[in-house]
N, CA, C and O atoms as CSV, one atom per row, in Angstrom:
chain,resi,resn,atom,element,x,y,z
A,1,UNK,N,N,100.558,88.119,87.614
A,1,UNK,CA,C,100.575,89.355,88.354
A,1,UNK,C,C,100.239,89.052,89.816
A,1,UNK,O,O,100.057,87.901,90.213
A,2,UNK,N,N,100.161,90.180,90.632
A,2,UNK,CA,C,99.838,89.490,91.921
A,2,UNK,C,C,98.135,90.823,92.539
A,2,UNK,O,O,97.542,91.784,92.049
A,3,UNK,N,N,98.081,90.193,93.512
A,3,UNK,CA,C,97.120,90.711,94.108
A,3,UNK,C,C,97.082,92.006,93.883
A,3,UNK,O,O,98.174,92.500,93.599
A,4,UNK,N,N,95.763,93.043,93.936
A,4,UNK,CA,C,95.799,94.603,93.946
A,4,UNK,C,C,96.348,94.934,95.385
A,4,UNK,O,O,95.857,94.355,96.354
A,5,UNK,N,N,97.489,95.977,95.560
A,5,UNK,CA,C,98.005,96.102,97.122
A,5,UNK,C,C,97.061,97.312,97.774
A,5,UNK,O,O,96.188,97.600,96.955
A,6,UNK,N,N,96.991,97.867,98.618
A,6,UNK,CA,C,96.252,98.197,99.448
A,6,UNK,C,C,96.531,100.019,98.954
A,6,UNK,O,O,95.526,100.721,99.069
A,7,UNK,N,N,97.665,100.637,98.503
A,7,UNK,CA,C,97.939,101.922,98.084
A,7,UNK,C,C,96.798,101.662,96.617
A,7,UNK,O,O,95.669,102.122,96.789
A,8,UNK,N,N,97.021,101.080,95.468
A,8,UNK,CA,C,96.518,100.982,94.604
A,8,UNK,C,C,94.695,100.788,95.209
A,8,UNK,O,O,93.926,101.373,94.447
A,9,UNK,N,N,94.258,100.353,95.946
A,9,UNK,CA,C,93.277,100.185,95.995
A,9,UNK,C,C,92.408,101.420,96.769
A,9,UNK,O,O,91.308,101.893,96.486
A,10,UNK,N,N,93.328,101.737,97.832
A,10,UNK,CA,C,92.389,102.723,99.106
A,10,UNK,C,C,92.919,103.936,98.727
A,10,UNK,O,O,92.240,104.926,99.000
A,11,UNK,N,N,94.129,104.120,98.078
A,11,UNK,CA,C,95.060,105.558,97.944
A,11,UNK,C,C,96.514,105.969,98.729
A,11,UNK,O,O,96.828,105.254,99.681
A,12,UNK,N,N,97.199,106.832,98.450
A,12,UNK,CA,C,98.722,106.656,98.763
A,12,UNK,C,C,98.441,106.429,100.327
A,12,UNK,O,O,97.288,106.549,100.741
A,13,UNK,N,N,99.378,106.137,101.103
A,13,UNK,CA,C,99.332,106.254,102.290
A,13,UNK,C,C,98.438,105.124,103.364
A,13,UNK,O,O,98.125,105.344,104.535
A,14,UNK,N,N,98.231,104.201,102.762
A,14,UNK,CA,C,97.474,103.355,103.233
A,14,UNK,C,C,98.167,102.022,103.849
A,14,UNK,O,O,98.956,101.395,103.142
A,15,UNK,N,N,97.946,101.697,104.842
A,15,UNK,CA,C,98.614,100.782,105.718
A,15,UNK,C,C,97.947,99.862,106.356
A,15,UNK,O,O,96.831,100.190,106.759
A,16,UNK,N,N,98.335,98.738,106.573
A,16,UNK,CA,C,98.052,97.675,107.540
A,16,UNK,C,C,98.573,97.602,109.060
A,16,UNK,O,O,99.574,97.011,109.465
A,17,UNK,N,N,97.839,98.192,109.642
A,17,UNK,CA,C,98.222,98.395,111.090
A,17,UNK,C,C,98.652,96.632,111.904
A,17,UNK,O,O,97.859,95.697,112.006
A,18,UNK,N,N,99.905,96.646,112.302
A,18,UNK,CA,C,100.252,95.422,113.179
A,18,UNK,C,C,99.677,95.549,114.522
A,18,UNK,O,O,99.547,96.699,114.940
A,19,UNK,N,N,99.285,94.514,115.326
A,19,UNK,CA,C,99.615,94.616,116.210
A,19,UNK,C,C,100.648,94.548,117.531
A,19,UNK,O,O,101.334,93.553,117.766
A,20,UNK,N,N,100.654,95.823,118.400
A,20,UNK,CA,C,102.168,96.013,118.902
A,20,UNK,C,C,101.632,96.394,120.221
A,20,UNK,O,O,100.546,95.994,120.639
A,21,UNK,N,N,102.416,97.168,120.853
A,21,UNK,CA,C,102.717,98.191,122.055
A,21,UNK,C,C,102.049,99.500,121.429
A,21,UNK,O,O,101.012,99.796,122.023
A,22,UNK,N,N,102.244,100.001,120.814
A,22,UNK,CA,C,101.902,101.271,119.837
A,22,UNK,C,C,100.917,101.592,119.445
A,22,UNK,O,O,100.410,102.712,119.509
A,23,UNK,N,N,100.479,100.573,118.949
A,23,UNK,CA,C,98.991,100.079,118.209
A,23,UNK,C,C,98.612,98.858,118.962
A,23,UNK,O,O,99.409,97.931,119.108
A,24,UNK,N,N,97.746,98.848,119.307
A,24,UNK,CA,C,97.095,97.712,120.305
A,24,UNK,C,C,95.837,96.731,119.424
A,24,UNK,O,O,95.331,95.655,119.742
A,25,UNK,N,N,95.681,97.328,118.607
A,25,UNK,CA,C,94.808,96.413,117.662
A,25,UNK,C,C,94.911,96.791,116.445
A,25,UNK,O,O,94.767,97.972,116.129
A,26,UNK,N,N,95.292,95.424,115.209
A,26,UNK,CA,C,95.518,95.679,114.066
A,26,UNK,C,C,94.532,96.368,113.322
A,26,UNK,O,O,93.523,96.576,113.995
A,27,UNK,N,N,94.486,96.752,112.272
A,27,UNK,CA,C,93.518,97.154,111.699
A,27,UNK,C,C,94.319,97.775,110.264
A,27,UNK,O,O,95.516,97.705,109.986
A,28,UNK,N,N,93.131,98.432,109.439
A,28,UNK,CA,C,93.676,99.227,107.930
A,28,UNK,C,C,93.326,100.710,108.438
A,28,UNK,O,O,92.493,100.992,109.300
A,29,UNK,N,N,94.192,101.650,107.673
A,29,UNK,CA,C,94.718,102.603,108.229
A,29,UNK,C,C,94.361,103.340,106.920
A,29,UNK,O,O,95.078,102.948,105.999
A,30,UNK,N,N,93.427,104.336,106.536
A,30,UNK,CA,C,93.204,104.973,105.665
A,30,UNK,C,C,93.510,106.511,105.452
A,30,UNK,O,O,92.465,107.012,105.036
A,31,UNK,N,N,94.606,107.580,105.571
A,31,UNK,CA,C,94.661,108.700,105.459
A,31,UNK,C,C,93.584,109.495,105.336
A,31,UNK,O,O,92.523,108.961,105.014
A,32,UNK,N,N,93.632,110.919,105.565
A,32,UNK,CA,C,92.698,111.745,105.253
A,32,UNK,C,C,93.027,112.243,103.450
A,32,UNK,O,O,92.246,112.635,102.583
A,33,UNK,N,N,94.245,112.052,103.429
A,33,UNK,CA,C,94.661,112.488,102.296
A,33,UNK,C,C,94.747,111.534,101.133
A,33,UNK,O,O,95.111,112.148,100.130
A,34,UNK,N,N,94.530,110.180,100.895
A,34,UNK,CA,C,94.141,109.279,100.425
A,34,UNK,C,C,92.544,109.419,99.943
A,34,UNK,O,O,92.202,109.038,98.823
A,35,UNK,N,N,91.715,109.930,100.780
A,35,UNK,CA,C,90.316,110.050,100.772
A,35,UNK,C,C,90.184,111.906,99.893
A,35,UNK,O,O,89.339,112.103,99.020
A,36,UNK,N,N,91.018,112.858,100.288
A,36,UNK,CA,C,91.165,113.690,99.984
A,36,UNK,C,C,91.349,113.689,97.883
A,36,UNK,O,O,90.683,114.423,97.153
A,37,UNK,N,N,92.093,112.970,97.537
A,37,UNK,CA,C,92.498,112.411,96.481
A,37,UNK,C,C,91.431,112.145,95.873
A,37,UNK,O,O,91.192,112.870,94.907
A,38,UNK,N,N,90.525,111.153,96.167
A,38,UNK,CA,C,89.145,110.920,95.898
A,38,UNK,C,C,88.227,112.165,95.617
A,38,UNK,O,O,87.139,112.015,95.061
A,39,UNK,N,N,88.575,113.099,95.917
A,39,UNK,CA,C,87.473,114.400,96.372
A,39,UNK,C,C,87.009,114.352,97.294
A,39,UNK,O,O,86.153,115.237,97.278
A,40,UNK,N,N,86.983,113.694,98.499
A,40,UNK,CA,C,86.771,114.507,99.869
A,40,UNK,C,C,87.116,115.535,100.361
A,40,UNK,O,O,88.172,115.535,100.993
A,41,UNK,N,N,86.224,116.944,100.219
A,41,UNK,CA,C,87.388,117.943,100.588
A,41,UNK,C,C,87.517,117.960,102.288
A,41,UNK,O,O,88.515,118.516,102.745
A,42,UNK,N,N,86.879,117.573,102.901
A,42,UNK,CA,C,87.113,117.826,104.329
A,42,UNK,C,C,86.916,116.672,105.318
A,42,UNK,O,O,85.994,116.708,106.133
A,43,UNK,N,N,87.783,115.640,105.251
A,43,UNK,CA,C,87.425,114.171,105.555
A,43,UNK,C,C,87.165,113.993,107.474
A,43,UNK,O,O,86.686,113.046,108.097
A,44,UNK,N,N,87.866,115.704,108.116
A,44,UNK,CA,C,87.274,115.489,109.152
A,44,UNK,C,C,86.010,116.036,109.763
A,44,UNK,O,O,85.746,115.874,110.954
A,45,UNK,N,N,85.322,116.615,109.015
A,45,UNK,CA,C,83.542,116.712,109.109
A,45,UNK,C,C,83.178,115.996,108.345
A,45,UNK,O,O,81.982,115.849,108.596
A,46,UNK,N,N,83.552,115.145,107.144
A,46,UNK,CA,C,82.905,114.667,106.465
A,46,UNK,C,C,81.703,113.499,106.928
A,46,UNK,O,O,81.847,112.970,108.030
A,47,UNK,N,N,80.610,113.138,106.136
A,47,UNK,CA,C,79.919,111.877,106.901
A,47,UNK,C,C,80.470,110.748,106.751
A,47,UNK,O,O,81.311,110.432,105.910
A,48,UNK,N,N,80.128,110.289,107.349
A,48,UNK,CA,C,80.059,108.383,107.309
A,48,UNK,C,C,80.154,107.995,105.425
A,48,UNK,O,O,81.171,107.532,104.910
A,49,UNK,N,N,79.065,108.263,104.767
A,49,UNK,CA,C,78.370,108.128,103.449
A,49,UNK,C,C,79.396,108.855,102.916
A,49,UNK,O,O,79.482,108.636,101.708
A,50,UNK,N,N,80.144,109.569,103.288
A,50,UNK,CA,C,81.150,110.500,102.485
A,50,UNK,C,C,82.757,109.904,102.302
A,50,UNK,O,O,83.502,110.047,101.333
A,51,UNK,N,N,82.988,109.241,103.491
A,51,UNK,CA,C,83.764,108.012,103.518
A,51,UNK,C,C,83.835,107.364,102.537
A,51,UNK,O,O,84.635,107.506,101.612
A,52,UNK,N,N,82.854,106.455,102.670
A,52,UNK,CA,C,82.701,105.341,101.764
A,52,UNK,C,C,82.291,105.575,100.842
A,52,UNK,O,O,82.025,104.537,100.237
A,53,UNK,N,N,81.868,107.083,99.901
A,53,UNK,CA,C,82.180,107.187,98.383
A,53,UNK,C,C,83.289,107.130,98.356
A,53,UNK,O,O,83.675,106.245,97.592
A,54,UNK,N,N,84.442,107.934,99.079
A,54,UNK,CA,C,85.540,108.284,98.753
A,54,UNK,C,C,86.503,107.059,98.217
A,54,UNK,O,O,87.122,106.818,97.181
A,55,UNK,N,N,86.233,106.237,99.844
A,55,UNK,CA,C,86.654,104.924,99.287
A,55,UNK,C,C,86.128,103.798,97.960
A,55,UNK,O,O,86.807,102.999,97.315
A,56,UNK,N,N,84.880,104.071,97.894
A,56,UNK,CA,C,84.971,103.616,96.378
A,56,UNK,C,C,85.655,104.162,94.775
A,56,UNK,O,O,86.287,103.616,93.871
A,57,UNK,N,N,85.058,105.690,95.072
A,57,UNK,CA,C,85.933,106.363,94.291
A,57,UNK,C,C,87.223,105.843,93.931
A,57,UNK,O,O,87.544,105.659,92.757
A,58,UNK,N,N,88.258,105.511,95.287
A,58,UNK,CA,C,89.546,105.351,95.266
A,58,UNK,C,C,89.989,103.932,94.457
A,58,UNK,O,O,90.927,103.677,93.702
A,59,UNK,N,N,88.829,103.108,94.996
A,59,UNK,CA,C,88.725,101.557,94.524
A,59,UNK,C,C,88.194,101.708,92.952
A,59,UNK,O,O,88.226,100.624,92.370
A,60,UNK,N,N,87.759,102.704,92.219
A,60,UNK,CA,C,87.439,102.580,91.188
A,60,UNK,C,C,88.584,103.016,90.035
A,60,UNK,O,O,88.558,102.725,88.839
A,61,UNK,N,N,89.316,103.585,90.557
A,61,UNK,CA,C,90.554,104.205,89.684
A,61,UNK,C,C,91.218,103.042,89.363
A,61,UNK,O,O,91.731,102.883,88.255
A,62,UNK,N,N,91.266,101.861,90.611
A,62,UNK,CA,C,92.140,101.111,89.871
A,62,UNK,C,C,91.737,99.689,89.882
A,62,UNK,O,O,92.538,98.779,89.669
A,63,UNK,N,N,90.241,99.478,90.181
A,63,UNK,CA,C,89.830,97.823,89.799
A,63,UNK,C,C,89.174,98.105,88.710
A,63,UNK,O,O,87.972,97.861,88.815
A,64,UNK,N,N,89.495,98.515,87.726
A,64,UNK,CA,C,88.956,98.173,86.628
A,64,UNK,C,C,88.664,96.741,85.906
A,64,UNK,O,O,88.993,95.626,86.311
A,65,UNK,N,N,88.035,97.050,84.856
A,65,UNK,CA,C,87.948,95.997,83.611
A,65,UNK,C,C,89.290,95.716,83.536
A,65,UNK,O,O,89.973,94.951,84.217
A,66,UNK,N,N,89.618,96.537,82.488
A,66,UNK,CA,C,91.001,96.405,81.869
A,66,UNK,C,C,91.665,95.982,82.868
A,66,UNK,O,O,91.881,94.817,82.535
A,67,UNK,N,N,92.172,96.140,83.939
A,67,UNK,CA,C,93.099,95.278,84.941
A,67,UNK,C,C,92.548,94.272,85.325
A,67,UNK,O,O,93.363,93.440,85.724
A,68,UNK,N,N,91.645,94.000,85.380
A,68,UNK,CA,C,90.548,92.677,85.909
A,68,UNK,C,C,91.067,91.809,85.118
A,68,UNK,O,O,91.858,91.011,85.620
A,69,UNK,N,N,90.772,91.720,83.675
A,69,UNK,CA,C,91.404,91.140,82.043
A,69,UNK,C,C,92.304,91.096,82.051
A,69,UNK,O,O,92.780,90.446,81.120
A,70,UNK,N,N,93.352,91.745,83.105
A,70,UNK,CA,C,95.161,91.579,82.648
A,70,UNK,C,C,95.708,91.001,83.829
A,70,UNK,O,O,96.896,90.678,83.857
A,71,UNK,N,N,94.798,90.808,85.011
A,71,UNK,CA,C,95.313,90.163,86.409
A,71,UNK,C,C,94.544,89.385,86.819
A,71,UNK,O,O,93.405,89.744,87.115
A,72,UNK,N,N,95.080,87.714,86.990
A,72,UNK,CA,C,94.160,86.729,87.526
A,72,UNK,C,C,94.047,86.654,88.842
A,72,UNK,O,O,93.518,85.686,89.388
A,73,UNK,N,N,94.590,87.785,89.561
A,73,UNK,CA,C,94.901,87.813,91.105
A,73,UNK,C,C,93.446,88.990,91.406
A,73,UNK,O,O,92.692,89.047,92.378
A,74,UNK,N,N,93.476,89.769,90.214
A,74,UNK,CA,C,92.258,90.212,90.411
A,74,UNK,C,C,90.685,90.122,90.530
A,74,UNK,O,O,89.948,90.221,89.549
A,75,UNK,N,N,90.170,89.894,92.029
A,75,UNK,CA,C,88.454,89.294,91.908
A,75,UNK,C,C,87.882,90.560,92.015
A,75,UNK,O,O,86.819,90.484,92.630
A,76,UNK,N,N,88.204,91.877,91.609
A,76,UNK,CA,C,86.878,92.859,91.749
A,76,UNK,C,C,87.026,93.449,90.501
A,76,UNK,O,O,87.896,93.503,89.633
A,77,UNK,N,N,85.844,93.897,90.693
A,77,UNK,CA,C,86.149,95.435,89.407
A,77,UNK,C,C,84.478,96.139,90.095
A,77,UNK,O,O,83.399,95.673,90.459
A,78,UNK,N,N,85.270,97.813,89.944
A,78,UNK,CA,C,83.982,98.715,90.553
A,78,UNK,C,C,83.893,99.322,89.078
A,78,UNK,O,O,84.917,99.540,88.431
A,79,UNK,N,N,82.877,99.529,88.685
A,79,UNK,CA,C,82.817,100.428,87.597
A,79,UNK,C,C,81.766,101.175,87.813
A,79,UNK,O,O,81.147,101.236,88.876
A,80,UNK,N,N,81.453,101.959,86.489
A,80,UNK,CA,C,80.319,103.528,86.973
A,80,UNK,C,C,79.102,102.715,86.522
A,80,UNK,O,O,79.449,101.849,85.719
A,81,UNK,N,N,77.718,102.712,86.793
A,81,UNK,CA,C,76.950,102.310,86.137
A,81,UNK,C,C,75.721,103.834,85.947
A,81,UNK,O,O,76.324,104.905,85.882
A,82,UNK,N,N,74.572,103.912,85.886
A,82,UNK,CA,C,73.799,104.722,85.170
A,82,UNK,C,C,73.367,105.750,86.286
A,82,UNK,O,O,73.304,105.282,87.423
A,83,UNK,N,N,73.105,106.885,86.147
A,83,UNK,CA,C,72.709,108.119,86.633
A,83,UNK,C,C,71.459,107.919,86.349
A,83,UNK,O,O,71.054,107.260,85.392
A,84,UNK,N,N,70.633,108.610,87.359
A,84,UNK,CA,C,69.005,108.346,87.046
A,84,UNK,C,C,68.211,109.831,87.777
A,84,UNK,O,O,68.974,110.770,88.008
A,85,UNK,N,N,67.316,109.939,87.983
A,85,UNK,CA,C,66.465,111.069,88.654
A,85,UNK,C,C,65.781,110.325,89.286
A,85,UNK,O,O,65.398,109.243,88.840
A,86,UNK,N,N,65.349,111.002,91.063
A,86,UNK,CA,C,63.867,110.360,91.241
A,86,UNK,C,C,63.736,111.623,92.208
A,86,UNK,O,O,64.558,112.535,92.114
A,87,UNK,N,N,62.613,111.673,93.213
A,87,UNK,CA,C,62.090,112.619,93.896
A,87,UNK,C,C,61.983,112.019,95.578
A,87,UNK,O,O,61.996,110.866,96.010
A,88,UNK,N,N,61.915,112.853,96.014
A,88,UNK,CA,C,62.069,112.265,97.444
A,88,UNK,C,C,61.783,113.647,98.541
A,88,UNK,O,O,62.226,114.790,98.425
A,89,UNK,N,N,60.750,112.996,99.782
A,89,UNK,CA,C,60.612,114.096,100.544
A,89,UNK,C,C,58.934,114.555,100.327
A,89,UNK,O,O,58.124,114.218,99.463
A,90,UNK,N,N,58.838,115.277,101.260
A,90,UNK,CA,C,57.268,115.550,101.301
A,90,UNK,C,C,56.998,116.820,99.628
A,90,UNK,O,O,55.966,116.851,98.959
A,91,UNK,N,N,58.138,117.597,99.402
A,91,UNK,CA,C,57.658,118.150,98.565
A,91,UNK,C,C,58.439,118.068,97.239
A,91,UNK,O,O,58.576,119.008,96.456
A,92,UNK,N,N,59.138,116.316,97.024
A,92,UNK,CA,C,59.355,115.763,96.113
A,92,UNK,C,C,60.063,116.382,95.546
A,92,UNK,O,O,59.778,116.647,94.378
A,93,UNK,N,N,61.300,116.887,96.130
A,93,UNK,CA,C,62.740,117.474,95.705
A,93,UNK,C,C,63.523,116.246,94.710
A,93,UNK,O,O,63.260,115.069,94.958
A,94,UNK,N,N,64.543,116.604,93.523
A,94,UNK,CA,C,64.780,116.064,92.724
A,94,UNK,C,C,66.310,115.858,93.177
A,94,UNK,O,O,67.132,116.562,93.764
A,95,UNK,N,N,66.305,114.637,92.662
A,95,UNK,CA,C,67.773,113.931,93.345
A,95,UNK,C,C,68.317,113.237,92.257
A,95,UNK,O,O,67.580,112.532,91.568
A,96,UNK,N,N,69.925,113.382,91.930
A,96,UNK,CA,C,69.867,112.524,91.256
A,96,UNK,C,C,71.022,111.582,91.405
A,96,UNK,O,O,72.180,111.960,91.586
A,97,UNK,N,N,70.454,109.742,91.278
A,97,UNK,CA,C,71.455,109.146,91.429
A,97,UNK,C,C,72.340,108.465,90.614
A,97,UNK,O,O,72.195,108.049,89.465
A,98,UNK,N,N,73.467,108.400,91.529
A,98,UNK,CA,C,74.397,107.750,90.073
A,98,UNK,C,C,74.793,106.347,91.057
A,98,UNK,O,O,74.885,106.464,92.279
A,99,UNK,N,N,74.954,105.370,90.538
A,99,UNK,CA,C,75.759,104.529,90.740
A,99,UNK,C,C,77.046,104.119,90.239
A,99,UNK,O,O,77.628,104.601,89.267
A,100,UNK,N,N,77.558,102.903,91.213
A,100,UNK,CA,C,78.992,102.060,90.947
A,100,UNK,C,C,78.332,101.017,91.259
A,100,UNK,O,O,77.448,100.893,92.107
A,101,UNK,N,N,78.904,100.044,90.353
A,101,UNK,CA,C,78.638,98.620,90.563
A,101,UNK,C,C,79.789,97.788,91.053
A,101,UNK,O,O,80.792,97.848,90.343
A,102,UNK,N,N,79.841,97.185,91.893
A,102,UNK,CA,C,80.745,96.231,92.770
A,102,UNK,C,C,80.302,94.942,92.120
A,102,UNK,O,O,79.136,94.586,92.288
A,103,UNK,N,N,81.378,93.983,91.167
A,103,UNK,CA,C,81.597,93.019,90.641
A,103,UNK,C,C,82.563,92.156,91.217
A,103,UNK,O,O,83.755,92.450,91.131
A,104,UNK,N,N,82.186,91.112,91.802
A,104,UNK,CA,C,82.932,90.322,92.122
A,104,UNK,C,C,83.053,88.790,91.967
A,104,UNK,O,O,82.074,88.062,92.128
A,105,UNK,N,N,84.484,88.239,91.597
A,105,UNK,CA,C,84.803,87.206,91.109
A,105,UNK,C,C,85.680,86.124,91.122
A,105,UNK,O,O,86.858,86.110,90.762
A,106,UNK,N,N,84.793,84.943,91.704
A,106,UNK,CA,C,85.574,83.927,92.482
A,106,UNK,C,C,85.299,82.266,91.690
A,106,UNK,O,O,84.544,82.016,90.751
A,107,UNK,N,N,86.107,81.416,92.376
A,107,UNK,CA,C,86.198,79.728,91.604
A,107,UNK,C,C,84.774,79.812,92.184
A,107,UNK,O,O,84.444,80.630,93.042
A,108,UNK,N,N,84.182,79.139,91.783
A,108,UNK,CA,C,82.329,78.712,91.882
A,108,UNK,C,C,82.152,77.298,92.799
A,108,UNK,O,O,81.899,76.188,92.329
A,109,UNK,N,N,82.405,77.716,94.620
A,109,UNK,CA,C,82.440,76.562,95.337
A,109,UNK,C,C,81.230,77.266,96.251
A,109,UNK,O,O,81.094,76.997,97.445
A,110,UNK,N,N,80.453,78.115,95.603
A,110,UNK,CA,C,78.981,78.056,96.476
A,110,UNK,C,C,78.847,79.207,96.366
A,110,UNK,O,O,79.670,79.955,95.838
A,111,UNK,N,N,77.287,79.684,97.075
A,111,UNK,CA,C,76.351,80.736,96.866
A,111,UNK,C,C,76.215,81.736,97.671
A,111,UNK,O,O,75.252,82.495,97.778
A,112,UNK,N,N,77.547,81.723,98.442
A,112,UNK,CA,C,77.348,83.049,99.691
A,112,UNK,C,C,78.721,84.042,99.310
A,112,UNK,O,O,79.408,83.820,98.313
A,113,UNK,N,N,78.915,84.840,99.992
A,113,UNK,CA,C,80.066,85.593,99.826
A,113,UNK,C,C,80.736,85.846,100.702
A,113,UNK,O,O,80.221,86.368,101.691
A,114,UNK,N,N,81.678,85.661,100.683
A,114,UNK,CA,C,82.864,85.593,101.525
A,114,UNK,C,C,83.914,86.207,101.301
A,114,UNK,O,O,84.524,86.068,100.241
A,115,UNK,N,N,84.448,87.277,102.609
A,115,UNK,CA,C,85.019,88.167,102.102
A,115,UNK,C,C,86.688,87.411,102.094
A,115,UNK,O,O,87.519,87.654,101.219
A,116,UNK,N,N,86.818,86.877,102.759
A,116,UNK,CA,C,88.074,85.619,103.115
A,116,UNK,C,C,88.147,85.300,101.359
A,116,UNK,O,O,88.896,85.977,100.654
A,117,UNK,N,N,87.442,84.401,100.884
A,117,UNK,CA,C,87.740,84.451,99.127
A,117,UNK,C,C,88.052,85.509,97.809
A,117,UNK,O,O,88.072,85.259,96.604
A,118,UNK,N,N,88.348,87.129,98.734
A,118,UNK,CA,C,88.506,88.159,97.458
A,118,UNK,C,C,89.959,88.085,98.043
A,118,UNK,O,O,90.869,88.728,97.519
């Protein structure tokens, strides 16, 4: 199989910006409506932190296990991990968190991470 492409990973509409005349510096190009997909309902007030659920969200639909197990091109998998309670704040308001776990998986040539190796 080959690598996860960048629609499958961030959501429809997602691009690799060249650099040109047009665009003056490359970059990745994430829609509002890509993030929208995710459940962002309003990605232009949204926060920073609201972003980057979205984008995990988006990354979780499709790095799974099961594709992880069926693609050797695949080094991630996000999955859900455990919901918890804790309190926070002077009058110890109840919050509750959930996580995603970011798994990642490479040939074993050392102990740092490098994003160049996913």
């Amino acid at each position: 199989m080959a690598e996860p492409t960048l629609v499958q990973v961030f959501g429809t509409g997602t691009v690799r910006l060249a650099n040109a005349a047009a665009a003056p510096s490359a970059g990745l190009f994430i829609p509002d409506s890509a993030l929208q997909g995710a459940g962002l309902a309003t990605p232009s007030t949204a926060t920073a932190e609201g972003h980057l659920v979205a984008i995990a969200v988006n990354a979780k639909n499709y790095l799974t296990q099961t594709n992880f197990d069926a693609n050797i091109d695949q080094s991630l998998i996000v999955a859900d991990g455990f919901s918890s309670f804790t309190t926070r704040g002077t009058d110890s308001t109840a919050y509750r968190q959930d996580q995603l776990t970011l798994s990642l998986a490479k040939i074993d040539t050392g102990s740092t991470i490098d994003p160049d190796n996913y």
